[in-house]
N, C-alpha and C positions, 0 to 999 in steps of 0.2 A: 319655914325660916332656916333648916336647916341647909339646904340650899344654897344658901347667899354666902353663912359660916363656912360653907365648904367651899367657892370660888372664890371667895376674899384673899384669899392670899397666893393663888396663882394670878390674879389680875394684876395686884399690887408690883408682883417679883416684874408680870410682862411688861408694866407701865415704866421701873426703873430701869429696867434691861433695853429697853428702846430708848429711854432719856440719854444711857449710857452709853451705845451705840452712836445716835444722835452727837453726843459730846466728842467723843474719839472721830465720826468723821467730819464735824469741823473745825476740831485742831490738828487736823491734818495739812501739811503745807503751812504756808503766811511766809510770818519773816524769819522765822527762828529755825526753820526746815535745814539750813544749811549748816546753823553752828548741831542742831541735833543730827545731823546727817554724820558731819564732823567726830563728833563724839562719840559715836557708835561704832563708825571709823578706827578709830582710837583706840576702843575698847576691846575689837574684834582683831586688831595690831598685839596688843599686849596678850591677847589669850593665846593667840596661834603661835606669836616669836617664831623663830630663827628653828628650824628644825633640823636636827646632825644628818649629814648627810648617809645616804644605806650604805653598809658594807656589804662587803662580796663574801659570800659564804661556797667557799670550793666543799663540795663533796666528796 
């Protein structure tokens, strides 16, 4: 019976790791892909900003 104690809980992790997999690929797309699309958009705008232009460094 030791056996069984011992795969119980890698089976468990594999059963919710595929549910979870499973989950993420189908909320993938639908209707709200475009405002999440949007938003990420948004987000990756505000982190990058406006960057000063290089100066010239004479030698």
């Amino acid at each position: 019976m030791e056996y069984v104690s011992a795969l119980v809980p890698p089976v468990v992790m594999a059963v919710f790791f595929i549910g979870l997999i499973r989950v993420i690929v189908k909320t993938q797309g639908g209707a709200n892909k475009a405002k999440e699309d949007a938003a990420v958009d948004a987000a990756l705008a505000q982190v990058k900003g406006p960057r000063p232009a290089p100066r010239d460094v004479e030698g």
